[in-house]
Backbone as CSV, one residue per row, in Angstrom:
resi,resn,N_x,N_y,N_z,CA_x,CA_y,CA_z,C_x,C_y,C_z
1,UNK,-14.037,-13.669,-24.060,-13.863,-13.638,-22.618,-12.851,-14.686,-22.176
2,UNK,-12.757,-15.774,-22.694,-11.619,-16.782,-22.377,-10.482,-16.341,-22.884
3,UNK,-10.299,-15.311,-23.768,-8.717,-15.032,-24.037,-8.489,-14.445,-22.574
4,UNK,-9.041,-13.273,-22.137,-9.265,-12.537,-21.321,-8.879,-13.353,-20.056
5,UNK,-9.392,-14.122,-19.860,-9.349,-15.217,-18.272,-8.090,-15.903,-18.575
6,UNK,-7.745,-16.322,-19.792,-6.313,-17.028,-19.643,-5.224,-15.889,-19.943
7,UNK,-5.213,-15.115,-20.160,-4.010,-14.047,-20.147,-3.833,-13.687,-18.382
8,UNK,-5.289,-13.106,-17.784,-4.839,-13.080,-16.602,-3.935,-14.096,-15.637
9,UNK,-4.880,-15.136,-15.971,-3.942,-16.288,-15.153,-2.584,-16.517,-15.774
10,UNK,-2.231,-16.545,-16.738,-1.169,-16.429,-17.123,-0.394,-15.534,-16.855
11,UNK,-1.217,-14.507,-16.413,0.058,-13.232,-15.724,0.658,-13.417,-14.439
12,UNK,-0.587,-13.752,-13.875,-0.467,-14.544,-12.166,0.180,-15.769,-11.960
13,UNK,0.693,-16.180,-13.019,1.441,-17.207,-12.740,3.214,-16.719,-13.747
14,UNK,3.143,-15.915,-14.222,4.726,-15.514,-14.791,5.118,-14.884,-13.949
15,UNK,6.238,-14.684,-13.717,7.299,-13.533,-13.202,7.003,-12.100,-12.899
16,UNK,6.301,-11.904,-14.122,5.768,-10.125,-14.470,4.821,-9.864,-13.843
17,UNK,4.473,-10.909,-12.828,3.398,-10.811,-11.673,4.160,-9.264,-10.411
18,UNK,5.642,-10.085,-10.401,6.439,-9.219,-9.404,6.395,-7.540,-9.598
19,UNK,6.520,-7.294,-10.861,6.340,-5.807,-11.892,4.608,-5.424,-11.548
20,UNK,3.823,-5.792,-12.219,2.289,-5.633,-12.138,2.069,-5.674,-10.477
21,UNK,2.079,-6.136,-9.758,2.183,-5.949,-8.173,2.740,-5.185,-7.896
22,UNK,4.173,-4.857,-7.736,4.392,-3.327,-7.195,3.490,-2.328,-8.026
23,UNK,3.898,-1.972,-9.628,3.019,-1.086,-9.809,1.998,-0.590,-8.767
24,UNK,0.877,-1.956,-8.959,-0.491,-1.604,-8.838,-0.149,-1.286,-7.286
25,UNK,0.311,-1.935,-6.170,0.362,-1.328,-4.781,0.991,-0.212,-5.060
26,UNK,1.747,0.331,-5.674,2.165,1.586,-5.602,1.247,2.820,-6.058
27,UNK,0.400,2.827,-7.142,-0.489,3.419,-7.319,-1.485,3.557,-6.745
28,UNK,-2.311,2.104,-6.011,-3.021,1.861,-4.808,-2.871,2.799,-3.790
29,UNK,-1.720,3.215,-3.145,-1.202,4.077,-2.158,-1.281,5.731,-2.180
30,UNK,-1.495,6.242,-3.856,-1.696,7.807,-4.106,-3.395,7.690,-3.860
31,UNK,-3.133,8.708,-4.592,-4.863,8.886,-4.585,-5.781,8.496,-5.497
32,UNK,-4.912,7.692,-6.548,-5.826,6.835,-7.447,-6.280,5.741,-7.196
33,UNK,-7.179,5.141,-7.322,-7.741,3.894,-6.597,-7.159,3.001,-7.224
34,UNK,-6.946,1.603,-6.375,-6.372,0.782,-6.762,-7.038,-0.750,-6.665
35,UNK,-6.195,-1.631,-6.682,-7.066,-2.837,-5.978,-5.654,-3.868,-5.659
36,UNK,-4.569,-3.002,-5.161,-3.318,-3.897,-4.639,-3.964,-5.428,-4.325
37,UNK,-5.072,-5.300,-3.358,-5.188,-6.612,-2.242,-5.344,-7.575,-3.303
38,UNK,-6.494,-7.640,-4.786,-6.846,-8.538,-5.684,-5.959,-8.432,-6.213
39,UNK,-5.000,-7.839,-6.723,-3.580,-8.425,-7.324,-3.073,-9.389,-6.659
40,UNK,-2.891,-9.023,-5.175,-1.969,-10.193,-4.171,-2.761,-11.114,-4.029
41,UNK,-3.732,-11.228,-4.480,-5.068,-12.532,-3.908,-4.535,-12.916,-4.953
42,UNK,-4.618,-13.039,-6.318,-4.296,-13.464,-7.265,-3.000,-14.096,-7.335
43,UNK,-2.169,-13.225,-7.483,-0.470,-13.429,-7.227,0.000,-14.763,-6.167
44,UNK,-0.674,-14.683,-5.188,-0.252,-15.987,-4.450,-1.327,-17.186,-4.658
45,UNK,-2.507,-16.606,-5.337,-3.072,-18.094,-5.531,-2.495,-18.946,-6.618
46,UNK,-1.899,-18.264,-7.508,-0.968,-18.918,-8.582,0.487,-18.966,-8.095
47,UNK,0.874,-18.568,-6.923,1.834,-18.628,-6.847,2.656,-19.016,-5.420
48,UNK,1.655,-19.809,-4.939,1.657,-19.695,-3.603,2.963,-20.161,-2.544
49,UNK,3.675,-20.351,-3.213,5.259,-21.107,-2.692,6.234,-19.645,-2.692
50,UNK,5.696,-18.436,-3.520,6.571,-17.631,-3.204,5.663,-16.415,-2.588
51,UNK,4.819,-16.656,-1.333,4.023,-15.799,-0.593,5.006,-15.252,0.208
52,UNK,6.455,-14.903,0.518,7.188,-14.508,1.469,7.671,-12.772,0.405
53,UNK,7.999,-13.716,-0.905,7.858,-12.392,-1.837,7.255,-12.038,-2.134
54,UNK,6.260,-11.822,-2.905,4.946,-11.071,-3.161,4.773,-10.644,-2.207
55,UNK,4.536,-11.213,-0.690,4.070,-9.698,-0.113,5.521,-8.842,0.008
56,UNK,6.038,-8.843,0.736,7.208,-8.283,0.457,7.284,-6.962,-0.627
57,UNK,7.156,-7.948,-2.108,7.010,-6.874,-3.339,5.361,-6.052,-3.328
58,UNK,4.415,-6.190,-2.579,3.175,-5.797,-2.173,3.309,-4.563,-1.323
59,UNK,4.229,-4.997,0.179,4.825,-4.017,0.934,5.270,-2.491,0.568
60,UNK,6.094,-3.172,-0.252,7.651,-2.187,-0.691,7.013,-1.229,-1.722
61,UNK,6.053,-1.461,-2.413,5.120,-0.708,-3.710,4.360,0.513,-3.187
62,UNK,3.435,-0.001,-1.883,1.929,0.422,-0.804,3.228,1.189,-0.233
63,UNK,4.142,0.792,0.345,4.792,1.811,1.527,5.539,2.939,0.230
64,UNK,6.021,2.700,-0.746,6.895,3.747,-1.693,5.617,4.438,-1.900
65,UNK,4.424,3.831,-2.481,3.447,4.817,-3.195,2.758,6.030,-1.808
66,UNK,2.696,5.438,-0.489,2.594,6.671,0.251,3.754,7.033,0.917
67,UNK,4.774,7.053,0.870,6.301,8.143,1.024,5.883,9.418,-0.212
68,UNK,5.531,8.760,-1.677,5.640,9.829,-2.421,4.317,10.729,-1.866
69,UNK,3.169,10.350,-1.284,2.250,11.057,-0.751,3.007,11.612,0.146
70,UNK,3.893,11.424,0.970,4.877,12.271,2.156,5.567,13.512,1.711
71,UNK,6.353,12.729,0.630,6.309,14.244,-0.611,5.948,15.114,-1.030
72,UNK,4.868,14.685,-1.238,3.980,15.768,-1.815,3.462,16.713,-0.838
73,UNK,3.075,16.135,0.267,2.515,16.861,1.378,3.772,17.921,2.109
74,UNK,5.393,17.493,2.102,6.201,18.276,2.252,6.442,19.704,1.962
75,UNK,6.067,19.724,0.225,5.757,20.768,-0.693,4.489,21.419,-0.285
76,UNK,3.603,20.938,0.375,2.379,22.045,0.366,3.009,23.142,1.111
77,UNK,2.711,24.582,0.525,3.102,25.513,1.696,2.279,25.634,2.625
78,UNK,0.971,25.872,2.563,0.017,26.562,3.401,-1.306,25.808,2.991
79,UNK,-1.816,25.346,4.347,-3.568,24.753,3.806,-4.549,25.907,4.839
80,UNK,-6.010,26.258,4.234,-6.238,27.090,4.853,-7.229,26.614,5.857
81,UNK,-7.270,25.426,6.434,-8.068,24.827,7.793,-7.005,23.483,7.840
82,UNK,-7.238,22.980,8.614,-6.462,21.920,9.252,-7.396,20.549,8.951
83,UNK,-6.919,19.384,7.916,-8.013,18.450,8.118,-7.938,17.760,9.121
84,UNK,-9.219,16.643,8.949,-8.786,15.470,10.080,-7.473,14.861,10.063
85,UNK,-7.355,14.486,8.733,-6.003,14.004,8.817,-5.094,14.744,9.574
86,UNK,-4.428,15.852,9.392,-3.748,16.798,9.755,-3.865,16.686,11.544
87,UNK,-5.319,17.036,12.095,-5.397,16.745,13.129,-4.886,15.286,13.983
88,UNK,-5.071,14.433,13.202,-4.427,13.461,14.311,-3.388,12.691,13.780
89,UNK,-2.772,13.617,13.221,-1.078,13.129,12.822,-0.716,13.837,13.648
90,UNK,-1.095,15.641,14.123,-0.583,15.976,14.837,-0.651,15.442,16.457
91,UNK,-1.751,14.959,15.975,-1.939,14.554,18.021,-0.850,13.429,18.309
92,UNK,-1.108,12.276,16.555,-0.311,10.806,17.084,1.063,10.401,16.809
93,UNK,1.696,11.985,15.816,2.666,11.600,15.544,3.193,10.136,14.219
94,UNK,4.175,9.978,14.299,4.047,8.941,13.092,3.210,7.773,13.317
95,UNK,3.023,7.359,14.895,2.209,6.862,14.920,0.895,6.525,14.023
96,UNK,0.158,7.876,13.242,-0.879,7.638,12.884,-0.378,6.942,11.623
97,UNK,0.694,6.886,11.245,0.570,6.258,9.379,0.509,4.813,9.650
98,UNK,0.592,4.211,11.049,0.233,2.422,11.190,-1.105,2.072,10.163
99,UNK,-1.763,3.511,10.223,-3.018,3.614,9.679,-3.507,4.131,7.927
100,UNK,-1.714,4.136,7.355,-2.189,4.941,6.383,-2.835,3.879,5.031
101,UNK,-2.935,2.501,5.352,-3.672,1.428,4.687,-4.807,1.769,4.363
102,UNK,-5.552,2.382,5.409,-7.011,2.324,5.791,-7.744,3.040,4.424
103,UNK,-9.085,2.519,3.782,-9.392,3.010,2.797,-9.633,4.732,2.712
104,UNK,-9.799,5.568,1.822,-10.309,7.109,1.596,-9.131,7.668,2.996
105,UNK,-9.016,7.606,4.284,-8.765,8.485,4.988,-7.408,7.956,5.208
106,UNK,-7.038,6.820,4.606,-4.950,6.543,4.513,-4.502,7.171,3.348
107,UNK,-5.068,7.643,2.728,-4.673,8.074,1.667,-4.216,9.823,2.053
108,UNK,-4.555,10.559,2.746,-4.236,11.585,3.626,-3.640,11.648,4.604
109,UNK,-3.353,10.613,5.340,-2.701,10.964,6.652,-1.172,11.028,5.727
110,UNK,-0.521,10.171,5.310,1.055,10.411,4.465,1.172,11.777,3.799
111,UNK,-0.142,12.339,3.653,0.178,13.123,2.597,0.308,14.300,4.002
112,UNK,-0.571,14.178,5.380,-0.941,15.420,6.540,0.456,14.989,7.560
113,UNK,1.399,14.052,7.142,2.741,13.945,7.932,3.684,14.379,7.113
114,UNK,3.791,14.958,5.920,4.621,15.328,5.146,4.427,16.927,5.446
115,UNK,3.200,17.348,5.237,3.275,18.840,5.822,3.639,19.428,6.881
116,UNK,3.493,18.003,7.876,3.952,18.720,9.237,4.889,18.270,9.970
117,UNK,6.008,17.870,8.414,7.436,17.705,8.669,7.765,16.435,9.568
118,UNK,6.849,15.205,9.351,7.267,14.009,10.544,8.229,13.618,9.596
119,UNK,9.049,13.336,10.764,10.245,12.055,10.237,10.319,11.377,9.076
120,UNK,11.229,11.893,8.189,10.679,10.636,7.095,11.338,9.126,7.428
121,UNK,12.357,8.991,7.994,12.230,7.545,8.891,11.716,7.025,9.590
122,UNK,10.739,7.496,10.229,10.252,6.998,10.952,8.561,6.806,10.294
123,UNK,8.374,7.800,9.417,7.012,7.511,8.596,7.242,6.295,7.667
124,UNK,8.435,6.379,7.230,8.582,4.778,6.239,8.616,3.666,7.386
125,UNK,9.406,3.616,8.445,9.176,2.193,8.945,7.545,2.508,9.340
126,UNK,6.939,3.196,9.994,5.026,3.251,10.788,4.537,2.588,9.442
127,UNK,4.696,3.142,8.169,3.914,3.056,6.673,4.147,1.583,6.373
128,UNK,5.286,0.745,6.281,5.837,-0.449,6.143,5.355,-1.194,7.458
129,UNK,5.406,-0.882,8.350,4.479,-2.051,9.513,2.899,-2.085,9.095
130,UNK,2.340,-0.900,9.067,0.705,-1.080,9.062,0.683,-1.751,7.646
131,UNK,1.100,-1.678,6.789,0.520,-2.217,5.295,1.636,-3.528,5.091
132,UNK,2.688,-3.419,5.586,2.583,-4.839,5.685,1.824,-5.935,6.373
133,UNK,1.018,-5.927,7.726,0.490,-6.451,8.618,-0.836,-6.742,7.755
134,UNK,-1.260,-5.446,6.541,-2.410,-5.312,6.037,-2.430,-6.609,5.217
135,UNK,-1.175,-7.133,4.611,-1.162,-7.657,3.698,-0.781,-9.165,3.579
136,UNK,-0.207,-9.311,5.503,-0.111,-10.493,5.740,-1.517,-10.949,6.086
137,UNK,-2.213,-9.900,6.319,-3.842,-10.569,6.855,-4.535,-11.234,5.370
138,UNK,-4.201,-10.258,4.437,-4.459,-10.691,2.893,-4.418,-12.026,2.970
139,UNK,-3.026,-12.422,2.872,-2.221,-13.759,2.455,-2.704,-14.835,3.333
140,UNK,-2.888,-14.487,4.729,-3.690,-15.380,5.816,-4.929,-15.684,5.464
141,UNK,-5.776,-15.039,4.447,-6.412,-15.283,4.352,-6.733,-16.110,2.951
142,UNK,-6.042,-15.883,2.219,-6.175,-16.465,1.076,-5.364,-18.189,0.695
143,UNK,-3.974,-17.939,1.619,-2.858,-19.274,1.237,-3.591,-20.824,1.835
144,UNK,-4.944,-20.629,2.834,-5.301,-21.657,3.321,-6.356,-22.173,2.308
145,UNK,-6.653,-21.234,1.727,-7.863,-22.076,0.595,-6.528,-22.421,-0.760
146,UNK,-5.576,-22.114,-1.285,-5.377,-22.509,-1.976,-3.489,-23.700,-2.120
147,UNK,-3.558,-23.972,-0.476,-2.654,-24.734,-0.136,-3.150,-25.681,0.298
């Protein structure tokens, strides 16, 4: 178990932190579960002088991994009921992806604005404000216990 605990920290404190962080926010963002936020908890507690990047590289991973959910949802031809999601993308417009952070039901709205053709500029900046904001709350919360 101590190899185990010092490899991690040792990851959280190399470079290849920047690589392993996007990944994992990027995968975080499909529909595979992830745990972006404990990467970045990690990542800046070892690293806490470069919290402007990491989130940043946190951002850029979470907002790419649901664009490709935008994608995908582009390609659907036909769904045969309308979900929630679907429903209030249509009501809010890109608006709703401020929200596409949110656990189980952000994981659909990128994918219910891609079907119904929103903006893809304007879904990347909505997708990049809400999960960045997500992630400065992260860092707010973590840089005071370990600064």
């Amino acid at each position: 178990m101590g190899d185990m605990t010092a490899w991690v920290l040792a990851l959280f404190a190399s470079e290849s932190i920047d690589i392993a962080l996007f990944v994992t926010a990027f995968v975080s963002a499909t529909l595979f579960p992830g745990g972006s936020e404990v990467m970045l908890a990690g990542a800046l507690a070892a690293q806490p002088e470069r919290w402007v990047w990491l989130l940043a590289v946190a951002t850029a991973g979470n907002t790419l991994g649901s664009m490709t959910s935008w994608v995908i949802g582009r390609f659907i031809p036909t769904v045969k009921r309308e979900t929630k999601a679907i429903l209030w993308v249509r009501r809010w417009g890109a608006w709703a992806l401020l929200f596409a952070w949110l656990p189980v039901v952000g994981d659909a709205i990128p994918v219910a604005a891609g079907w119904l053709r929103i903006d893809p500029l304007m879904s990347l900046l909505a997708i990049a404000v809400g999960k960045g904001i997500r992630y400065a709350c992260v860092a707010g919360a973590v840089l005071p216990l370990v600064l």
